[in-house]
N, C-alpha and C positions, 0 to 999 in steps of 0.2 A: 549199473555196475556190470563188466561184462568178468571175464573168464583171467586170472592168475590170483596168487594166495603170497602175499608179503605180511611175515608177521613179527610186527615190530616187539608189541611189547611180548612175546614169548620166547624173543630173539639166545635171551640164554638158557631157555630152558633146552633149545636144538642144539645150543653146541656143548653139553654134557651128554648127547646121547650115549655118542664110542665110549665113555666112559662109564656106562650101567653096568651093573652085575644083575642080569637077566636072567631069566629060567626060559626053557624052553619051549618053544611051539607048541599048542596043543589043544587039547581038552583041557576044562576045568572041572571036572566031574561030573558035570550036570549030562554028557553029551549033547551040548550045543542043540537042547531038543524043548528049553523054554520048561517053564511049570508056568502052567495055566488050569487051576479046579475048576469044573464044572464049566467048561469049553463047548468043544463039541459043536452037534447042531442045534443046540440052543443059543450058542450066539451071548450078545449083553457082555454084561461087565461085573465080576466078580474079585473077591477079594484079593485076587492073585495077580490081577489085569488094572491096567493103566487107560485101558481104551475100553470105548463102547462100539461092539460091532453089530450088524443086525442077522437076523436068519436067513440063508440062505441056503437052503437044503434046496438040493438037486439043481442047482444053478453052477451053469458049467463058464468056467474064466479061463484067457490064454494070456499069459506073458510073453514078452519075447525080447529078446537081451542079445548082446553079441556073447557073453561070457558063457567061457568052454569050462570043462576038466574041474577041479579044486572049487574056483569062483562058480560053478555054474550050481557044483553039489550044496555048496555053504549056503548059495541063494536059497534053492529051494528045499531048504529045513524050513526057512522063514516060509514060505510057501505053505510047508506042512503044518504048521501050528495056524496058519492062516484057514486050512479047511478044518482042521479039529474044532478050531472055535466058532465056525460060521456054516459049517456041513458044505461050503459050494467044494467041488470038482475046480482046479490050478491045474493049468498045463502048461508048461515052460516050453516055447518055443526058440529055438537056435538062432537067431540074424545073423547076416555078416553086415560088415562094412563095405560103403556107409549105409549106414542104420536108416536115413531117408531115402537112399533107392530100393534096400529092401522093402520098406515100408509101403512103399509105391508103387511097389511089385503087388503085395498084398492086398492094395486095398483096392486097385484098379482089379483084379481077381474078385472082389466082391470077397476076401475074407479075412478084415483086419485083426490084428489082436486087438482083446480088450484092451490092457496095457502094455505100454512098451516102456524100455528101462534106456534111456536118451543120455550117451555121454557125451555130448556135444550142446554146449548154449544156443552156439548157430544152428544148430538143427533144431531145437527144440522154436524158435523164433521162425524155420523154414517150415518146421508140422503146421504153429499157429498163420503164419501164411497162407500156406495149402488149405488150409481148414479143415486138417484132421483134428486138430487136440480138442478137449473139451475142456473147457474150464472146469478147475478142481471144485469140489460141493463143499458145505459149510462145516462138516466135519474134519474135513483132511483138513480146510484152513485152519480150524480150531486147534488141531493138534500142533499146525504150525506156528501159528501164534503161540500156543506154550512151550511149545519142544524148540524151537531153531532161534538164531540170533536172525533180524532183520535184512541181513544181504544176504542168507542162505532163501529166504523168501521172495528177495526180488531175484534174484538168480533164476529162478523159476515162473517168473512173471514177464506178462508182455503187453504194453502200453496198457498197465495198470492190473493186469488180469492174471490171477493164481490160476498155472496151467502145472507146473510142476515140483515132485516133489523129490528134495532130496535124499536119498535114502544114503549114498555112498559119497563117500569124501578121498582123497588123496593125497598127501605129503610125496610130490616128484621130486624133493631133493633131497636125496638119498644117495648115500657111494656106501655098500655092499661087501667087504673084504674076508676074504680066506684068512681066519686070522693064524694059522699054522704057516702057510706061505709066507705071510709074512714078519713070522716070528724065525723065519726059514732065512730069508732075505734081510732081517734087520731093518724092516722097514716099518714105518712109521704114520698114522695118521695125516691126513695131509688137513689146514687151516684156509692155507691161501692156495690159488691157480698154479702158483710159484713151487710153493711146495707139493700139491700133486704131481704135478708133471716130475720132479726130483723124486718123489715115490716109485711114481711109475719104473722110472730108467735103474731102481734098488732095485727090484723087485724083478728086472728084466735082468740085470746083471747076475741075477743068484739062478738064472734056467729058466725060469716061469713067464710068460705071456703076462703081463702086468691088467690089461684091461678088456674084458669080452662086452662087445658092442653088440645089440639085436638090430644088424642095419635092416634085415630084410622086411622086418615091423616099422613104418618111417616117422609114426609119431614117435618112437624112442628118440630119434635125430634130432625131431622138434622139442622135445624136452630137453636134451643137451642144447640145444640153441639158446632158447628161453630163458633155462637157468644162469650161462653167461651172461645173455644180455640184459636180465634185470638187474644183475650183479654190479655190470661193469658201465651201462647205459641209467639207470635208475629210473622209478617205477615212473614218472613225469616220461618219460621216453617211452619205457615200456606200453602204457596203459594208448598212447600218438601208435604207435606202429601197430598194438591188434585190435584199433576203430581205423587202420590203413589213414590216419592224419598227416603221417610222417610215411612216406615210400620207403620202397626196400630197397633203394638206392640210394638212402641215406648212410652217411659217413659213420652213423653208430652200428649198423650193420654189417660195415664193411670191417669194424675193428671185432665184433663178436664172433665174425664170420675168420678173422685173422687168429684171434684167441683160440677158437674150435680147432682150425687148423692146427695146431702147435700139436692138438694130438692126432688127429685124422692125417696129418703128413709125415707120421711115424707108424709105417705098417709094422715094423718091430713091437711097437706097443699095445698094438690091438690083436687079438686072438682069431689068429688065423688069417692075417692083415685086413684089407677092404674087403679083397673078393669072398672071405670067407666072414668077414662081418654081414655082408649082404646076402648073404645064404642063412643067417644064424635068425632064429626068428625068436621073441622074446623068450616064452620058456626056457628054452635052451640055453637062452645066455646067462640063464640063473644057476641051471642044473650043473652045467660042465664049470661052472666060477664054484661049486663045493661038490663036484666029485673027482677020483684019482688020488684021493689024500692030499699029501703035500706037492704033490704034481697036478694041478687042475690045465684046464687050458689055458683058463684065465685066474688071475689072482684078486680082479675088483668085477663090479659092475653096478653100473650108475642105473637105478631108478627105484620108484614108491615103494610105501608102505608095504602092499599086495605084494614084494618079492619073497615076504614071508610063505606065502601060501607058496610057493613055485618050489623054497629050501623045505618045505615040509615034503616034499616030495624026495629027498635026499634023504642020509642018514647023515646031515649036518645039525647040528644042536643052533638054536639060536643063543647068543651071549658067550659059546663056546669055543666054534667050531667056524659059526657065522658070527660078523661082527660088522656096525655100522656108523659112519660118519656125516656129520653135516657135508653137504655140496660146497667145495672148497669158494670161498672168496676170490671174483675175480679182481671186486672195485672195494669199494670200505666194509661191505656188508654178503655174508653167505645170502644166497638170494633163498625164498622159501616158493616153490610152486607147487599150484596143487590143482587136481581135477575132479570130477564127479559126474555120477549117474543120477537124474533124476526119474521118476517114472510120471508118464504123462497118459493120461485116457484116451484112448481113441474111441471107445464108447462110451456113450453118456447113461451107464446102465448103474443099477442099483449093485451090482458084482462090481464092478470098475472102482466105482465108486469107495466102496467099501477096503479095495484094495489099497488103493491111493489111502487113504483113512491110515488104516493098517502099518503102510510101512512108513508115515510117518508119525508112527505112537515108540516109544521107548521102551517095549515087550520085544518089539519087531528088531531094534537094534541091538536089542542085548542078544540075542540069539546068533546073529551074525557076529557084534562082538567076540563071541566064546569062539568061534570057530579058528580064530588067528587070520593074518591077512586082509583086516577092513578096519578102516576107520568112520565112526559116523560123526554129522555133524551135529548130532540131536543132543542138544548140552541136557535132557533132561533123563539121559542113560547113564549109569554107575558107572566109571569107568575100571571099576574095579573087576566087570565084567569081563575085559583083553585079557590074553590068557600069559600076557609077557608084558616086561617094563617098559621096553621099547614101544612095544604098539598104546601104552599108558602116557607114556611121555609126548608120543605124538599128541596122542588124540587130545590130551590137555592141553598143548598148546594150541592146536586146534579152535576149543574151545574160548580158549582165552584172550584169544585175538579176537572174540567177536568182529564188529562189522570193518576189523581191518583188514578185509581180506579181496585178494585178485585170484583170477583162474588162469590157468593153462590160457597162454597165449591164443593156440594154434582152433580150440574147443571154441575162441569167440568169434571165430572167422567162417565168411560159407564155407558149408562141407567141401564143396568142390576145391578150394582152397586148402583148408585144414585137416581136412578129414576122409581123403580119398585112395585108396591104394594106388601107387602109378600112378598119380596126377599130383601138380600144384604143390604146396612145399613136402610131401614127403617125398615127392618123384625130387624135386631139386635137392632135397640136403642128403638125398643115395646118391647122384648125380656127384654131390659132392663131396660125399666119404669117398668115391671111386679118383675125382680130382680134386684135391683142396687147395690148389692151387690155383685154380679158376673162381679167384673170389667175385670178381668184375660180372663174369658170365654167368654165376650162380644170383646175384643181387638181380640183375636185369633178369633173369629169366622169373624171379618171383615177384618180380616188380609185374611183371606184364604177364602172369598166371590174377596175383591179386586186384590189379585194376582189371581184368575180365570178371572175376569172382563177386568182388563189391558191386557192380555194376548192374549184378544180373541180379 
């Protein structure tokens, strides 16, 4: 099983989302800080705890993640209850992208982290290659055996071997709206492709920039791609082009790639047209879509779950202020995709160990849970934990799709491929916010980035 999230039978529980009466982003009371009695560094398992961890007093651990700001604070709470209960010393280390050259960076330095938090399948298949990752110990499996459905297990496996674990999940199909803008403009949810794009051109006609694009982030682009094409293409197509079965110079490409255009060929539609699309980098394209009141820059913005955490950063209410819809239908069906972080050991220590353990027990996710902005995949966490209906509604269906689920197209492809700033499909689909008109010359140039990629 490689990398996107098609889920059929939760299929309506996504398109009542726009239609919840939510509460806001937040705290649940607890401050997102876990109750665990008799913690500490005595370690074990007590009445409050779901997991058994061991003593690790004065044993010092490094993580290391790509995630900044909001996501990086919300991680390391988990973090925190992680050393209350075990005595080791967590240090959360900053990566960038890709996560494999940093990694590479570090470990030819002679100083890997213990664990690293890998959103990318193909990278995680490129660590077990290199032969950094260690195979996860008989506890984290344990936990994953009881906490995850089966494909979230092999997601993390490689030619049979439990290397990682999932701690985070994502719903990428997601559209984001200013709902005063567009109670401003008399605009309307959109269902189908047909009907967003007729949104769009509402919402542009009442003053307002209808859709703020994060082009200068390019997996944003690649989740707009994705999302079309499993829509309009369906998962038998989808599943051929990210195992590169079917070239990027296939005819369902070139119609996904035409679909896309319909809005990347109306700088009118996007905030601040291309050139200012490709200057906007994610954050941003969440912040300025709910600030200015009823004047934002932008009035939508397409992507996951986690935009929650970005509007917490605004004085926008989620259910309020902020409001969200299924990924419109290109073909018969809203497509659903999704991503994830799992964490993989780069040492084979008794801390490593324990970490992996850790975040995949249901104490670890409800913490994160509380914080707003995460989905887990650990069906064995309260979902009552989410601090809004929205992020409850996902994660249920989430849940309830068990093993029918794909990933992020781009996450199952080499890094160098899917996962690289300036290189390979995120350089091509800026390339092609800047010309969407050049559908011909965008297919060939990722046809012949991916057969280098696959290759190597």
């Amino acid at each position: 099983m490689r990398t996107t999230l098609r889920i059929r039978r939760a299929a309506m529980v996504f398109t009542a989302i726009g239609a919840l009466a939510l509460t806001g982003c937040g705290d649940d009371g607890d401050g997102g800080k876990g109750k665990a009695d008799g913690g500490g560094s005595e370690g074990g398992k007590d009445s409050a705890s779901s997991v058994s961890l061991p003593k690790l007093d004065g044993e010092k651990i490094s993580v290391a993640a790509v995630w900044t700001g909001p996501e990086q604070a919300n991680f390391v709470k988990v973090l925190k209850e992680f050393e209350k209960r075990t005595g080791a010393t967590v240090t959360f280390v900053p990566a960038q992208d890709p996560i494999v050259n940093f990694l590479g960076t570090k470990i030819a330095g002679g100083q890997p982290p213990d664990v690293a938090m890998i959103p990318q399948v193909g990278a995680i298949q490129q660590a077990v290659a290199k032969k950094w990752a260690k195979p996860a110990g008989d506890a984290a499996k344990a936990q994953l055996t009881k906490n995850y459905s089966k494909v979230w297990q092999d997601l993390g496996s490689v030619d049979g071997t439990q290397y990682g674990v999932y701690f985070k999940a994502a719903n990428k199909s997601l559209i984001w709206y200013n709902a005063k803008a567009f109670e401003n403009a008399g605009a309307t949810e959109a269902k189908t492709w047909k009907d967003f794009l007729a949104t769009a051109e509402t919402v542009s006609a009442s003053g307002v920039t209808p859709v703020s694009v994060a082009g200068a982030d390019g997996w944003t682009l690649t989740d707009w791609f994705e999302n079309i094409y499993l829509s309009q293409a369906g998962p038998e197509k989808y599943d051929q082009l990210a195992q590169h079965k079917i070239k990027w110079t296939d005819p369902s490409v070139k119609d996904a790639l035409t679909t896309l255009g319909q809005l990347f060929g109306k700088p009118s539609l996007i905030a601040g047209g291309a050139d200012g699309a490709l200057q906007t980098e994610f954050p941003a394209s969440v912040t300025q879509t709910f600030t200015g009141g009823d004047q934002p820059k932008g009035a939508m913005v397409f992507e996951a779950d986690f935009v929650g955490v970005n509007i917490q950063q605004t004085k926008a209410k989620i259910g309020t202020d902020a409001k969200v819809f299924p990924f419109p239908a290109v073909g018969a069906e809203s497509p659903v995709v999704t991503g994830g972080d799992a964490a993989v050991a780069l040492k084979d220590t008794k801390g490593a160990q324990a970490l992996l353990t850790w975040l995949a027990s249901a104490d670890a996710a409800k913490i994160a849970a509380e914080q707003g902005g995460f989905i887990s995949p650990n069906k064995a966490m309260d979902v009552a934990a989410y601090p809004n209906e929205v992020q409850r509604t996902i994660a249920k269906a989430l849940i309830a799709a068990g093993d029918a689920v794909r990933f992020d197209m781009s996450d199952q492809a080499p890094q160098s491929f899917g996962g690289t700033p300036g290189k390979g499909e995120w350089k091509s689909l800026q390339d092609f916010l800047k010309n969407p008109k050049d559908i011909a010359g965008t297919q060939a140039k990722l046809e012949s980035d991916a057969a280098k990629a696959y290759k190597s």
